[in-house]
N, C-alpha and C positions, 0 to 999 in steps of 0.2 A: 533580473530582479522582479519579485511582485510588484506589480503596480495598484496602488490604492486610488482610485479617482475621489476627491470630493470636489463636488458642484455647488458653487456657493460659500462665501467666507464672509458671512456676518459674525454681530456681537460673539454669537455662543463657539464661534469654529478657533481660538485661541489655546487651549489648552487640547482639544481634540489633534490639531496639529502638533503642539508640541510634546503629548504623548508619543504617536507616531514617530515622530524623526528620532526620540529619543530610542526607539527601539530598533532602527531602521538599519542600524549595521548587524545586530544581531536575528532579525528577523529578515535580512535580506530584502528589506522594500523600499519602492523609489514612491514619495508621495507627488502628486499632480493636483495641485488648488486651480479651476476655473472656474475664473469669475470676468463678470464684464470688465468689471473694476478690480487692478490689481495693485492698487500702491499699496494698500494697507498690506494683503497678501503677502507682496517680498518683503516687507519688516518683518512678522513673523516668521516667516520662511528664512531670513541672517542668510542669503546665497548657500544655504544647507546641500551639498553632493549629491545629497539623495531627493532632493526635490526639484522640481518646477512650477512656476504661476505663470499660467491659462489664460489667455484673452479669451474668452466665450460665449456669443450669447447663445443664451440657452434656448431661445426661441428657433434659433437657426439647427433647423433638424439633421440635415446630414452634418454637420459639425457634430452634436451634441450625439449623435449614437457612432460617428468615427472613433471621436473619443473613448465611447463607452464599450465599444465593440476592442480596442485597444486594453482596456484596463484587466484587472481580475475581479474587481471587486469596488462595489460602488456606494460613496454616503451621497446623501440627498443633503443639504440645507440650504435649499429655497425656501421660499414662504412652503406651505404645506397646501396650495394650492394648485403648485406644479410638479409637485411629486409622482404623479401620476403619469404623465409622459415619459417621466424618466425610465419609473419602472415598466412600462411597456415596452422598452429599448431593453431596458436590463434583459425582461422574457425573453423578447426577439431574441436575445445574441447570448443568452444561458449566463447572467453574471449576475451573484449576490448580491444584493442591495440591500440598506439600512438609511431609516430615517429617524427623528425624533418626536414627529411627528402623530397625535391623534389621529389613527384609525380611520379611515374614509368606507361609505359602502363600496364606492367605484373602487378602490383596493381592491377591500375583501373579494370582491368579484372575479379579480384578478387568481383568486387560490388555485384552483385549477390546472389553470394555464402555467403558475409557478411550478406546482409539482410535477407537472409533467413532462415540464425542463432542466428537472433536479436542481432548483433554486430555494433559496431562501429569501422572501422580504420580510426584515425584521422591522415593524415600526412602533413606535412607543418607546425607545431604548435611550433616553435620556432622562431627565430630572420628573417631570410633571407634565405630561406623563414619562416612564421610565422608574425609575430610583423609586417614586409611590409601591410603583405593583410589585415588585419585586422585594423590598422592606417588608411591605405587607402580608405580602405571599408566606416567605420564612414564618411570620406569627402566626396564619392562618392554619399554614400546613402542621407548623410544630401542635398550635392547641388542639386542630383534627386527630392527630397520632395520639390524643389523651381519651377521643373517642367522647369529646365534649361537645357541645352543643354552641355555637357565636350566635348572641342574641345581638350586637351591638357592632359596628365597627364606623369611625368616624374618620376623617383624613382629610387633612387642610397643610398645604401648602403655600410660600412666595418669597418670592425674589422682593428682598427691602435693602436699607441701605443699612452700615452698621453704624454700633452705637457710637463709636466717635465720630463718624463722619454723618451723625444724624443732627444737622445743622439748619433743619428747617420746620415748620410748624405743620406739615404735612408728615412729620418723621418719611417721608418719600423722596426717591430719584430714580429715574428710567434706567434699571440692569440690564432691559433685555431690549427689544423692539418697543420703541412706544408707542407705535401705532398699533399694537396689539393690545399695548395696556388702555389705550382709550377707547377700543373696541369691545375690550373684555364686558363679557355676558350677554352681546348680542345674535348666539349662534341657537337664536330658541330659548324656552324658558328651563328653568334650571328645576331639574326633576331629582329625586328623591323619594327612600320611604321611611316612613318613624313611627316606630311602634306599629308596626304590619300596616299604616296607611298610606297611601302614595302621595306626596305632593310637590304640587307644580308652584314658582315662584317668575312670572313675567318679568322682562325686561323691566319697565318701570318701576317695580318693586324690590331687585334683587337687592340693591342699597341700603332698603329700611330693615331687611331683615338680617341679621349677624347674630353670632353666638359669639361670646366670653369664653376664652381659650387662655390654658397656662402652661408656660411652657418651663419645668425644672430651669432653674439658673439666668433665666432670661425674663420670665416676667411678662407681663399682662398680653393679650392679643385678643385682635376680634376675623370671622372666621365668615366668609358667606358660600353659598352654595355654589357648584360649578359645574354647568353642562348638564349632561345625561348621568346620574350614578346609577341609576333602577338595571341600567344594562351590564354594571359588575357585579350584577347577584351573577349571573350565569360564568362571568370570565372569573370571578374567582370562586369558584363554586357553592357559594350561599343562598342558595335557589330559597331557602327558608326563614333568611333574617330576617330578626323584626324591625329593625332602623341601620340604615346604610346612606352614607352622605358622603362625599365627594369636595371639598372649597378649595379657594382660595384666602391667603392669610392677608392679614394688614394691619399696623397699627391702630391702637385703637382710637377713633373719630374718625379716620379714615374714610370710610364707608360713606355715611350724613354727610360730609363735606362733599365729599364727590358726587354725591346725590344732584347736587345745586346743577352741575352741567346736563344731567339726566333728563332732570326736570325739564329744564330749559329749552330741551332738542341740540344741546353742542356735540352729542356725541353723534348724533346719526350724517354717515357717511351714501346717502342713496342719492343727494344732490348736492348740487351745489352751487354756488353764492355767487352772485353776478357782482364785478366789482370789487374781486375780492384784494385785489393786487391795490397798496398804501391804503387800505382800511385801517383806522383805529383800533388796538383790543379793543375801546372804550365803544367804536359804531358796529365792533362784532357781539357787543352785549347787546345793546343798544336794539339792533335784528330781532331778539326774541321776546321781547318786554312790551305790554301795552304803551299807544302814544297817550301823551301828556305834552299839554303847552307848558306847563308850568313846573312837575315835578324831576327830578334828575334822574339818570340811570342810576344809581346806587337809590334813589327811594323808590324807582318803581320794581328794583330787584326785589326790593325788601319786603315790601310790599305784598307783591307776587309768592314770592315762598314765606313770608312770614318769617324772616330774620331782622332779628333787632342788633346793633352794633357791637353790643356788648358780648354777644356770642360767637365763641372761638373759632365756628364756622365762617364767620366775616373777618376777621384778623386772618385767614388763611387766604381768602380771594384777593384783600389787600395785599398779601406779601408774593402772590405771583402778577399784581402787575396789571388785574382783572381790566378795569376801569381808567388806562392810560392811556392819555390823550396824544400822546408822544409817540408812543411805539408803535410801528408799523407793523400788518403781514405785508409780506414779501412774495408770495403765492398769488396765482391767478386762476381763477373759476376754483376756487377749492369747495370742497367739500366743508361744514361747520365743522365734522371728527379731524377732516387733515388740518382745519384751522387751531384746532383747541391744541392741539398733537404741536404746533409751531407754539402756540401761546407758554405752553408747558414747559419744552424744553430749553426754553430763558432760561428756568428757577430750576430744572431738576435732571440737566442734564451732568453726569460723575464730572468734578474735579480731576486731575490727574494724579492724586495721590488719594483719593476716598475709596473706600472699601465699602465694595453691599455684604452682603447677609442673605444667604439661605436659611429658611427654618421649613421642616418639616416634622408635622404631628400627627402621630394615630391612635387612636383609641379605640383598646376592643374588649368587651363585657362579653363574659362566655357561663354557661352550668358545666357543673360537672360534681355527678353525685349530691343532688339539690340544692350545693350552694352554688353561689354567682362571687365570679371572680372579676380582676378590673386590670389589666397589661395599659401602660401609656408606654410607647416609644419615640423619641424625639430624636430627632439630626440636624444640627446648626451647624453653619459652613461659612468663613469667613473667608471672604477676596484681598487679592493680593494689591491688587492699582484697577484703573480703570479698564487695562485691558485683558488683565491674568484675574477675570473677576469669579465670583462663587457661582453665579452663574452659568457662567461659561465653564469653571469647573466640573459642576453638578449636570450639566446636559454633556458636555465634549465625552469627559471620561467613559460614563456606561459605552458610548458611541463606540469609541475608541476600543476598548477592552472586548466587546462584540464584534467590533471587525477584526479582531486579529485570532479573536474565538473560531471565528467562521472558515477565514482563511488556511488555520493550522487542522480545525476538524477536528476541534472538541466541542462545538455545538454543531451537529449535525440533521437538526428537522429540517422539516421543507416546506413551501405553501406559504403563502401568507403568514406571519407569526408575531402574536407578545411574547416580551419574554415573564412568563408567568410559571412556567414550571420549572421547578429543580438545579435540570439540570444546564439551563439558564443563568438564573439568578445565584445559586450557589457562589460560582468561581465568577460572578462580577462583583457581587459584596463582599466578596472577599479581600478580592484585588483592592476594591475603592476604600477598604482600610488605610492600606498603606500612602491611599490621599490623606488620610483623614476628614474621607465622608464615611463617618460611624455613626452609628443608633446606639442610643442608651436606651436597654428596657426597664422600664421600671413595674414587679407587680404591688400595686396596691390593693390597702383596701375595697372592696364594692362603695361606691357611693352612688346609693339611690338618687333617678334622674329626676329635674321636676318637669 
């Protein structure tokens, strides 16, 4: 039998799994989950024939390239910070690899040495990135074949929770890693260009600024910038657009509310807190606020950022608990980000019967023959339970469908790779139909920007 290795079984490896085994008698594969921690693994795994779960650590190197040297073919879902050792092992011992994973330069470095082992590392092949470029792609490349011009393309993505199980005044709850959503926007500032100018938006800032997004059948959203987008003029070949943006999605107040921890310092993760173990949330506010013999930690929050009670941004720091004199952390020497990241997942960690929400939107303003056209494309993806979530759908599947591309030898580049051309992306949106992860194109009217 083929052996699939994946390294790793978080939130998102639930449906990536249960693709695989559902193919496994026809495609002849036996899949291999290792991870340190395997209970969650054999629940998904239902003692399936064709599979086994791995005690692993993945730090222990002849372990981790035994395995790998064993497999035919290999996913990463580590954090995306240990990707890179994997696939040096992959190199070493000539086995395709796939991640979901943003693009490292220490990767790309790697192209080389891939092709010269007749390998493929696919990475980006999941939701965001994944599902973006490849959605995108199709529209780009069809309005190129008109031999039109893209002045515009915008694209905002995220993982939310859905609308009936939207029971909190954050309209929010952790889909994915939450210590990545409390990190979110601290990998440098978030670049862009608009209207042929480039701009740059700082950690501290990326909060205040959001754009008003509509999404057909769904209804209002706000939108903030994400990472580097100046670098997909080149990966999707729009060396010449005039505005190109890249975000993340979120309900709208979202954004301002969350600012408040920003503000604050809760989110930076480069130190940490002496003391931290049976700390009050209330003496973890308490930390970043001027002293006052006389005023309370709610008037010198207030104070400090210039919120008054009556604003909905305070009604939401109330309903997680902000200012509780009761509640412990339970963490020792934390960081303020792992402290906030514990404080959160009180109030927004899934129910076992709540379903999130993918949304993904693009919009692209293109000429052609001196008028100016306006294509919006949207894909909404609702979860199943907390473990069969949209999610997890939206990242497993591309995964999923690419590694079995690879294996059978209908995707055959080499090097380093997105999947951004053709004959990539074609037969994975295709397939992810029959998920029902579909895009609705819609062409509208032109509606001048302001």
């Amino acid at each position: 039998m083929r052996k699939i290795l994946i390294i790793g079984s978080g939130k998102s490896s639930s449906y990536l799994i249960k693709y695989l085994l559902s193919k496994s008698e026809k495609e002849n594969l036996f899949i291999i989950i290792a991870d340190k921690y395997i209970a969650k693994t054999k629940a998904l795994l239902n003692n399936h024939s064709n599979s086994k779960a791995l005690k692993l650590d993945v730090f222990d190197n002849v372990s981790r390239a035994k395995e790998i040297l064993a497999a035919d073919i290999v996913i990463s879902m580590l954090p995306a910070r240990f990707h890179l050792m994997v696939a040096k092992d992959c190199i070493k011992h000539s086995k395709n690899m796939l991640t979901a994973s943003y693009i490292s330069d220490e990767m790309l470095a790697l192209n080389n040495k891939a092709i010269e082992k007749d390998i493929v590392i696919m990475n980006e092949i999941g939701l965001d990135p994944g599902i973006d470029h490849m959605s995108a792609m199709k529209v780009i490349d069809h309005i190129k074949e008109k031999n039109a011009k893209i002045t515009l393309f915008e694209s905002y993505t995220g993982g939310l929770i859905a609308p009936e199980s939207d029971n909190n005044l954050w309209n929010y709850k952790f889909t994915w890693n939450p210590r990545n959503v409390v990190l979110a926007g601290q990998g440098g500032p978030a670049k862009f260009v608009q209207q042929g100018h480039n701009k740059y938006i700082p950690y501290n800032k990326l909060f205040k600024r959001n754009q008003k997004l509509e999404v057909k059948n769904y209804g209002s959203f706000e939108g903030y910038a994400n990472r580097d987008s100046l670098k997909y003029r080149e990966i999707y070949g729009l060396e010449d657009i005039k505005t190109l943006c890249r975000g993340t999605i979120r309900k709208v107040g979202f954004s301002e509310s969350w600012d408040v921890f920003v503000q604050l310092g809760m989110t930076d993760d480069s130190y940490t807190i002496e003391n931290s173990m049976d700390m009050t949330f209330r003496d973890f506010v308490d930390l970043f606020l001027p002293y006052s013999a006389k005023d309370k930690v709610e008037l010198k929050l207030q104070k400090l950022l210039n919120i008054s009670e009556s604003e909905p941004i305070w009604s939401k720091l109330l309903e997680i608990d902000l200012f509780s004199s009761q509640k412990t952390i339970t963490i020792d020497k934390a960081t303020p980000a792992q402290i906030l990241e514990f404080i959160l997942c009180k109030s927004w960690t899934l129910d076992p019967n709540d379903k999130d929400m993918i949304v993904m939107t693009h919009k692209f303003i293109y000429e052609l023959n001196n008028k100016k056209y306006q294509i919006d494309s949207n894909m909404v993806c609702i979860g199943e339970d907390q473990t069969y979530t949209a999610m997890a759908k939206t990242v497993g599947l591309p995964l999923a469908i690419a590694t079995l591309a690879i294996l059978n030898s209908k995707i055959t580049v080499k090097g380093v790779q997105l999947p951004v051309n053709k004959a990539i992306y074609n037969p994975i949106l295709k397939e992810l139909i029959d998920y029902g992860i579909e895009f609705n194109e819609y062409e509208i009217p032109f509606q001048t920007q302001n």
